[in-house]
C-alpha positions as CSV (number, residue, x, y, z in Angstrom):
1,X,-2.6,3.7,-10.4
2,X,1.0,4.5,-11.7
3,X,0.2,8.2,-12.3
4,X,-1.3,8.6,-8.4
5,X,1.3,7.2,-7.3
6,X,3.7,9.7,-9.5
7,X,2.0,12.6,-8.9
8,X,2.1,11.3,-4.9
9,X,5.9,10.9,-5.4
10,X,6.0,15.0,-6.2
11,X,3.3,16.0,-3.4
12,X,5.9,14.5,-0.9
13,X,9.1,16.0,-2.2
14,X,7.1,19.8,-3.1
15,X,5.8,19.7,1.1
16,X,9.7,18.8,1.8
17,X,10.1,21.7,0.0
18,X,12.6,21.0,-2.1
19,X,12.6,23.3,-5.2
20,X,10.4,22.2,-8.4
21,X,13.2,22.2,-10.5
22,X,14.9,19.0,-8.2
23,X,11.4,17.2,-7.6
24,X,11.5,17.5,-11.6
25,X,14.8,15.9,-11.9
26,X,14.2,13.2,-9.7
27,X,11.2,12.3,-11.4
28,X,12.9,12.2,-14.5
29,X,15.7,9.9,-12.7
30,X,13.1,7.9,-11.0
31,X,10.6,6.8,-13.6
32,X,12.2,7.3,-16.8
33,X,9.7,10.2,-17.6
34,X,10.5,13.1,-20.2
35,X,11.0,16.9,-18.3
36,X,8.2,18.0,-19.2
37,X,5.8,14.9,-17.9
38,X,7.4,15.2,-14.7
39,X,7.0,18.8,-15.0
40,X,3.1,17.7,-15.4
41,X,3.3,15.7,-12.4
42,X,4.2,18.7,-10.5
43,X,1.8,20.9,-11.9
44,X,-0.6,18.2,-10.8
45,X,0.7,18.1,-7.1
46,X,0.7,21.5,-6.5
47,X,-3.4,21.7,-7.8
48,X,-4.1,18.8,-4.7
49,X,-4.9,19.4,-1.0
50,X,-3.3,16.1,0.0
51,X,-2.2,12.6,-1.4
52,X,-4.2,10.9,-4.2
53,X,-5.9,7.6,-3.1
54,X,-4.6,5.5,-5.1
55,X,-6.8,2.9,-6.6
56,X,-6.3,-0.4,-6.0
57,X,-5.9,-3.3,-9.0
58,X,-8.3,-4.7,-11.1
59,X,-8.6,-8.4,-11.8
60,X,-10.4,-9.5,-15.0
61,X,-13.3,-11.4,-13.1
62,X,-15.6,-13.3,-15.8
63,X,-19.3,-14.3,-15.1
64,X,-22.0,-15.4,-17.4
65,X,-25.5,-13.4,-17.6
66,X,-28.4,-13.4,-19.5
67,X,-28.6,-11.2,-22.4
68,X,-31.2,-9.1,-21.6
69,X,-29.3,-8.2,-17.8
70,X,-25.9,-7.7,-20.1
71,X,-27.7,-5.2,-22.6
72,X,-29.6,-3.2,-19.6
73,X,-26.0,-2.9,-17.4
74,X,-24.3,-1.5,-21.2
75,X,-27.3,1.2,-21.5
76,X,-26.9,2.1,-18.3
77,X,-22.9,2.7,-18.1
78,X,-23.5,4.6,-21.5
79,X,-26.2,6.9,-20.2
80,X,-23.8,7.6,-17.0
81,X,-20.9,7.8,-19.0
82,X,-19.0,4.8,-17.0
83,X,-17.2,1.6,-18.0
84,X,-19.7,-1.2,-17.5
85,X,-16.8,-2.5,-15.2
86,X,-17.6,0.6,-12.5
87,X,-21.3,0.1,-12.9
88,X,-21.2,-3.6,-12.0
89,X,-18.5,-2.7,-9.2
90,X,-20.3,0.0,-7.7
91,X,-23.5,-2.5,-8.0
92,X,-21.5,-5.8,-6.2
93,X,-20.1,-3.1,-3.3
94,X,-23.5,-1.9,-2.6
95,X,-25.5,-5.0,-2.7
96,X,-22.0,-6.6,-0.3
97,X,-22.9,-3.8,2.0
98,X,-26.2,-4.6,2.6
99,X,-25.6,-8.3,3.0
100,X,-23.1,-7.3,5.5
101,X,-25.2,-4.6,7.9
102,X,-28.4,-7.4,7.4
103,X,-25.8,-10.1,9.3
104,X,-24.2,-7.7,11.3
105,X,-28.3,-7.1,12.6
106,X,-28.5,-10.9,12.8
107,X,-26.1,-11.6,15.0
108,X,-26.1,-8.4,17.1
């Protein structure tokens, strides 16, 4: 989230067009950063074709499952390469959005 909002913070001042070497120095000033991360961050800003989304925060969120549903969500996030955290959030928003168009159907 804080390196979006960074790397936002040098897409803004690079389309003011204030020179690379400023944006640079008030990144440094800004967040405490080394020259050459905010030199990164405007690397980074130049190589995108508008703001980054930036992602909204996480809260820990503990349930309790069986075993057997805890093992098959960990072989799944591993064959995809995700944290189980995005497989279980990307399960919860889609089964959300089918509650929500079934009783938006309902009540239509």
């Amino acid at each position: 989230m804080e390196l979006a909002k960074r790397i936002n913070q040098a897409y803004a001042l690079l389309k003011k067009e204030q020179p690379p070497s400023q944006v640079i120095a008030h990144l440094m000033k800004q967040y405490g950063v080394s020259q050459i991360q905010a030199y990164r961050y405007v690397q980074q800003a130049k190589e995108i074709n508008g703001k980054l989304a930036i992602p909204e925060a996480s809260v820990v969120f503990t349930v309790k499952i069986p075993p057997s549903l805890s093992s098959r969500i960990r072989k799944f996030a591993n064959s995809q390469r995700m944290t189980i955290s995005k497989v279980v959030s990307a399960a919860l928003e889609e089964f959300l959005a089918k509650k929500d168009h079934v009783q938006k159907r309902e009540t239509s």
